[in-house]
N, C-alpha and C positions, 0 to 999 in steps of 0.2 A: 415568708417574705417580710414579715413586723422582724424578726429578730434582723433579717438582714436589715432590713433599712434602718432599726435601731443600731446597731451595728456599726453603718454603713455614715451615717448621719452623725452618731457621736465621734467618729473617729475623725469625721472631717471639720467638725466643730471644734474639735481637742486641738484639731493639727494648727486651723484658723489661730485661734483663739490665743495660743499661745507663739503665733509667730511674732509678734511685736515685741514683748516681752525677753523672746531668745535674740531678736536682732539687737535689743541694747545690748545682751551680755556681750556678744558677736563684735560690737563698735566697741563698747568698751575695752575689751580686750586685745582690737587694733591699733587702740589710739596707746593703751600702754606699753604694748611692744614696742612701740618708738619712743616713749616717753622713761620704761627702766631698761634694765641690760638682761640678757639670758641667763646671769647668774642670779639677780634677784626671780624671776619667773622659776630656777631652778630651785633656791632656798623653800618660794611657795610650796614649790612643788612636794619638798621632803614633807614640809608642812601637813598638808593635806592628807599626804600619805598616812604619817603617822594618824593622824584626827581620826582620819574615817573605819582605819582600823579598828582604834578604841570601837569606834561610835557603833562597828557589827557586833561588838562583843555586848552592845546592852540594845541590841534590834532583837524581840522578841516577837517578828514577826507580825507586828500591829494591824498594822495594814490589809496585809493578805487574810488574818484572820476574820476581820471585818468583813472583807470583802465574798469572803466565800461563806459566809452565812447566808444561809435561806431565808432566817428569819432571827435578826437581831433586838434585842431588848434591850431596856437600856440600864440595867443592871451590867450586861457583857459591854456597852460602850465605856461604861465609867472605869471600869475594871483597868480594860485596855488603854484608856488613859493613863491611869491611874500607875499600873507594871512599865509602862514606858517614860514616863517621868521620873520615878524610883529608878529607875537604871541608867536615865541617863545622868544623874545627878551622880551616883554613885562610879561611874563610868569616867566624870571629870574628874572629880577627885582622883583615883589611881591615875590620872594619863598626868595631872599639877607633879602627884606626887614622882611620877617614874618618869619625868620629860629628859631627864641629864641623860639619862639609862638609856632613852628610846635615840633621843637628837647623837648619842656616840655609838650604837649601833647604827645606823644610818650612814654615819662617817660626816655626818654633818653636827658637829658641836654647837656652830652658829643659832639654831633651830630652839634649843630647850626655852629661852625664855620666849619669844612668840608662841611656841606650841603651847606654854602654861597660862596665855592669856587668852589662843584660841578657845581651848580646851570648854572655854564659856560658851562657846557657840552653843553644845550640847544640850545642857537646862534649858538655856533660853526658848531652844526650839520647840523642845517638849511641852512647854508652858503653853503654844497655841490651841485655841478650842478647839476641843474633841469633835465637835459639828462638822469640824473637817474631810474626818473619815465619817462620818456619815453623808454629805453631801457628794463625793467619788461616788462610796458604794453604789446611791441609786441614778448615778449619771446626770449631777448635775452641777456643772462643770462653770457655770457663770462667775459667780464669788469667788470659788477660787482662781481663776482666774486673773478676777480683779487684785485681788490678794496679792497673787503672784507679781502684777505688773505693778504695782505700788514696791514690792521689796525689791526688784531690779533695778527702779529709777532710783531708787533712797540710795540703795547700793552703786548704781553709775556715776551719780553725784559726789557720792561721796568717794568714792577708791578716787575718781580723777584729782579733788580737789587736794587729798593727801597727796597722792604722788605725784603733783605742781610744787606743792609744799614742803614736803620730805624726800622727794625723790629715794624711796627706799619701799621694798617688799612689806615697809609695814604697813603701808596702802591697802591691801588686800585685807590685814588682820582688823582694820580700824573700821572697812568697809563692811565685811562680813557682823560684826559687833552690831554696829547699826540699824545696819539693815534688820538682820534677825529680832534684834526688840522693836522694833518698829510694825512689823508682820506678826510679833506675837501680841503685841498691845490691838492691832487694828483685828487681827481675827475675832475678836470679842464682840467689836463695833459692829460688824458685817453681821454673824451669824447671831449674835442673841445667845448665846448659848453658853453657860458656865458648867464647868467640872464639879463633878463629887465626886469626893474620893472614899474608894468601893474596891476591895478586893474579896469579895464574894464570889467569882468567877477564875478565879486564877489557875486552880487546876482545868479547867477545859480549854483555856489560852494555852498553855503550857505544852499540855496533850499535843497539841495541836503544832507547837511553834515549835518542840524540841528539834525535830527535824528540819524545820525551816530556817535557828539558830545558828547548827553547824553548816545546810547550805549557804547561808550569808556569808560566814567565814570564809568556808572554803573558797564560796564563791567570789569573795573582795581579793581573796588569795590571788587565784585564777586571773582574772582581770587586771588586778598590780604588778603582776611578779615580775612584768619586764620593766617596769617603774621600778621596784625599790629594785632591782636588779643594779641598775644604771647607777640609782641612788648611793647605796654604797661603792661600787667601783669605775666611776665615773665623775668628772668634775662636777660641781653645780652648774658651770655653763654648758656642758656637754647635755646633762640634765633639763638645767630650762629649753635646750633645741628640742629635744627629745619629746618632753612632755608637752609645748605649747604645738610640736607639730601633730600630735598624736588627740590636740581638742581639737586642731583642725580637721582634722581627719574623720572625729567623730560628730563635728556639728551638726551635720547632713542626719546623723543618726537621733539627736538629742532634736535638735529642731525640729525634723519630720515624721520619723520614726517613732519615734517613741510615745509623741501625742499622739499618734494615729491608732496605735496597741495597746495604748491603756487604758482605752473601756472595753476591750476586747472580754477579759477573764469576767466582767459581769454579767454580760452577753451568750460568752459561752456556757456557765456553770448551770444554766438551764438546761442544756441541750445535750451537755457530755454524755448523757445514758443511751442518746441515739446517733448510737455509731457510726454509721455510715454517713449521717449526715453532719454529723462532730468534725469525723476526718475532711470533709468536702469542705466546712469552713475554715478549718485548720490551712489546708492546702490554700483554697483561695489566701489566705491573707500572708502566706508563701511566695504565693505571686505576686501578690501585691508588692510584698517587700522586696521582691527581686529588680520590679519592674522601677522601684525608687532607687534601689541601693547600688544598683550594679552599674546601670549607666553614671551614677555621681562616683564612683570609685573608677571608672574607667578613666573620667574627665578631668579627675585630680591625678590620677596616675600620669595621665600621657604629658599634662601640664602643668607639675609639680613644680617646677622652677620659676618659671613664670609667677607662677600663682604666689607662691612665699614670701617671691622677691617686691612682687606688688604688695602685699597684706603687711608683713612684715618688715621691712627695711633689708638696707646691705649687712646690718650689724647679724641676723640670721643666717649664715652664711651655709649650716651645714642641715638645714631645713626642706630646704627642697627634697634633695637625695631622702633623707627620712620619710616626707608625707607623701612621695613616692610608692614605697614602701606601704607604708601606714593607713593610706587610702582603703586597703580592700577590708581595713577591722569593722568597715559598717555593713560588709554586705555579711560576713557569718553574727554579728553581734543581731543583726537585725535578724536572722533565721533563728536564733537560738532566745532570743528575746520569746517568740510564735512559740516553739519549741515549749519552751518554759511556761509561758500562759496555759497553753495546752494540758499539761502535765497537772500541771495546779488545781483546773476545774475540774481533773479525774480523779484530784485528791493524792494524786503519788509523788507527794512532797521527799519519800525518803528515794525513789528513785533519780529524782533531780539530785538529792543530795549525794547521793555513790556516782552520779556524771559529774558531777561538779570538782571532786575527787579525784577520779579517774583523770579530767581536764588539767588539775592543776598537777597531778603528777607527772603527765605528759609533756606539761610546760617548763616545771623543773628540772628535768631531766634537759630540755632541748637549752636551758641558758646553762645547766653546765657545760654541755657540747660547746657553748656558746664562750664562755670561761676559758677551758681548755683549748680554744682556737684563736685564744684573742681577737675578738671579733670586734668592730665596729660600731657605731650605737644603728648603722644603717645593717649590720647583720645582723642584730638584737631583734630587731624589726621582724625582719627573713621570718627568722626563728619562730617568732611570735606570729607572724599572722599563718604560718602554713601549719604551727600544730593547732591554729582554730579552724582550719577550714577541715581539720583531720578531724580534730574528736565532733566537731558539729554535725558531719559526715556519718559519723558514727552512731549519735545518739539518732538524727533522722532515720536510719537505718533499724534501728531497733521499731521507735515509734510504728513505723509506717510495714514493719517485715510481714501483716497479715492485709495492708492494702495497697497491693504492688502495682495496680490501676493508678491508685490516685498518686502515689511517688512516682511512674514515670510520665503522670503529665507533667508533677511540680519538679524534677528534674529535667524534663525538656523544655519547660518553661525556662528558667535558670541556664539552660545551655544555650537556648535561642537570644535569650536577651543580652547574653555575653556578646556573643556573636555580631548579637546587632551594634552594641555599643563598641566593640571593637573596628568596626568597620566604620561606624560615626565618627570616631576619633581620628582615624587616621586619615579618610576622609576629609575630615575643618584642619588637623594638620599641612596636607597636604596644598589643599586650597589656600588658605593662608598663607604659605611658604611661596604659591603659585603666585597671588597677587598682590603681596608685600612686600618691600623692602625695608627690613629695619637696619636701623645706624648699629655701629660696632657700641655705642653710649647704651641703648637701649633706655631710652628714658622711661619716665612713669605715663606719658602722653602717649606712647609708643607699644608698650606692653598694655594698656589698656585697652584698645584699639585693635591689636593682637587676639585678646583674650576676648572680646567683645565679638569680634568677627568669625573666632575658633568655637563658643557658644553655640553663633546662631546656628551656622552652619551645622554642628552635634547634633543640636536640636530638631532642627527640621531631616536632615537624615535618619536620626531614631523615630522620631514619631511618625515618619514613613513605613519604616520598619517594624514599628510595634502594630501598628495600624494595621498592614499587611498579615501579619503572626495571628490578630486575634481574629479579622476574616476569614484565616485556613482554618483557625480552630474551632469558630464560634458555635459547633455543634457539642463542645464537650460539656461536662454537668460546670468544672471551673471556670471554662470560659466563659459559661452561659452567665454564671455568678457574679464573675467580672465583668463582663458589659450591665448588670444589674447595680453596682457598685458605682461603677462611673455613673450610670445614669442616676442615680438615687443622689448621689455627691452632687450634680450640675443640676439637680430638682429637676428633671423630666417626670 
């Protein structure tokens, strides 16, 4: 019960703690959809692509290596600094030097001189104290936090005050800049903590990261490839619909999701050797993600247009249709996220790496089809979310082939919760259609009102419904965990 509620507690502290913080990016990002055009957010977009690409090529696994140590010394923290600041230094310079190279493969020319000033992001980052990944490792999630909410405001401040100013994508480059020295200066102040530079440790980093190396690649691979897909055979405004529908679609994931998983791997890396009870938490936090992800893909799916045309203005026009689409990436992103934690605290870094693999050549494969059918940037989408919910399908399948109990609760979990959010939606569809009349204008008074009323409604129909589910089941060992979880989250 201490690990669950260790567990149970950070995850809801992480989730807390960093919703403030994701709601400025969230505001920020609506107020600049209205404020540039789909083709600058598309420009960003090439941008980013390019950056982050570099940026796996000099990710040696930092982090994770940190993190699944049992017992860290601070020889191995310096070190770790130490290989990742080397790389990423050495990582800007080739991305300065090859920007023309990368911005005309892309098909975006526009791109080389912003990516050669982005490119600084890189260092700067690296520069923050290493106290960082020390304070993660042992769950202790305050500072940074604080950290975090300090470079979002610097950063909200300033992208808006440029793109008042310049009205131009170079908002985003000026913001980023900023912000990141700002958070590498203040991480110092916070934690007390300065680097020494120490590679006395580098081969057992290495060992260790070789494999973790190629699955970054692969695995930025896998997650982009319907981005630069677009990127090159597609306009930059078709592009900016695409990629700003495709954060909507993941915010549900990055704002709740994500903070809730990652304390998970420190949590688990104790406990991986006892099986049964590894797989049990594994599962529970399966459910968990089901019970977040699925109903928020169902509600954006059923009310994508709506939703766009509020957040985004009329100049988004071909958005709706896409985060339509785009919605269900949080519910495998969010299973395979678990998947991966899981993996990690078993130590089977290179079998994530031959999935990650296996993933992206299945994705490749599906945008040639994609290619060859001239498809749509709304059949890009298709393509893309049904071969994640195929190879995630997949890897669960292997994971779980010797605990066929605990997969077919977490796949009746998963089924039921469909079910239920399927029937919520159409349900607040319905209702609303039954006691509304909106005008052929549809104003923003009108859709708000709309959306406000199709919520509640969602709401109190799932939460009937999940209600009822965990009553029929509350005898299972997951269920049992999951009423432990809620109850441990609301401090009973």
């Amino acid at each position: 019960m201490t690990k669950l509620s260790e567990l149970s507690k950070g995850a809801f502290f992480s989730a807390s703690a960093k919703l403030l913080s994701k709601l400025i990016g969230l505001v920020s990002t609506l107020l600049l959809a209205r404020l540039l055009t789909p083709s600058d957010f598309g420009i960003i977009a090439a941008i980013s692509i390019a950056l982050y690409f570099f940026d796996v090529f000099g990710n040696a696994a930092t982090e994770q290596y940190i993190m699944q140590k049992s017992r860290l010394r601070a020889s191995e923290l310096n070190t770790a600094w130490s290989i990742n600041f080397i790389l990423k230094c050495l990582i800007c310079v080739i991305l300065i030097c090859l920007s023309s190279v990368v911005a005309n493969s892309l098909n975006k020319p526009e791109i080389a001189t912003g990516l050669m000033l982005v490119s600084l992001v890189l260092p700067l980052n690296a520069l923050k104290s290493p106290s960082l990944l020390q304070q993660k490792r042992m769950v202790r999630y305050q500072g940074i936090f604080a950290l975090s909410m300090v470079e979002k405001i610097v950063a909200f401040v300033t992208v808006l005050t440029a793109a008042l100013l310049i009205e131009s994508y170079w908002a985003f480059i000026i913001a980023d800049l900023v912000s990141v020295s700002v958070s590498a200066l203040l991480s110092y102040f916070l934690f007390k903590k300065y680097p020494q530079f120490d590679l006395t440790s580098w081969r057992e980093q290495f060992s260790f990261s070789g494999w973790m190396l190629g699955k970054n690649m692969i695995g930025y691979l896998r997650s982009q490839a319907d981005t630069i897909f677009i990127s090159r055979f597609f306009s930059a405004n078709s592009l900016g619909q695409y990629h700003l529908s495709r954060e909507l679609a993941m915010m549900p994931g990055h704002y709740l999701l994500a903070p809730a998983l990652e304390p998970m791997l420190s949590a688990l890396r104790e406990t991986a050797k006892v099986r049964d009870y590894f797989f049990q938490q594994v599962s529970s936090a399966l459910v968990v993600t089901f019970i977040i992800s699925i109903p928020i893909a169902t509600f954006l799916s059923f009310f994508a247009n709506p939703i766009s045309m509020l957040l985004l203005g009329k100049q988004w026009d071909m958005a709706g249709l896409v985060l339509g689409v785009l919605a269900w990436l949080v519910v495998y992103w969010g299973a395979v996220n678990v998947l991966e934690i899981a993996l990690i605290a078993q130590g089977k870094v290179k079998a994530l790496f031959l999935f990650d693999l296996f993933s992206l050549l299945c994705i490749l494969g599906a945008l040639v089809a994609a290619f060859l059918s001239s498809a749509s940037i709304s059949e890009v989408g298709v393509y893309r979310v049904s071969l994640g919910f195929l190879t995630t399908s997949m890897l669960f399948s292997a994971m779980y082939f010797k605990h066929s109990m605990f997969a077919v609760t977490v796949v009746s979990w998963g089924a039921g919760t469909l079910l239920i959010s399927m029937v919520s939606a159409a349900a607040a569809k319905f209702f609303v259609q039954t006691v509304l009349t909106l005008s052929e204008r549809n104003n923003v008074f009108e859709t708000m009102l709309s959306l406000s009323l199709s919520g509640l409604c969602f709401l109190i129909c799932f939460a009937f419904g999940l209600s009822t589910a965990i009553f029929m089941s509350r005898k299972t060992k997951v269920t049992a965990q999951l009423i432990s979880i809620l109850k441990s989250t609301v401090g009973r």
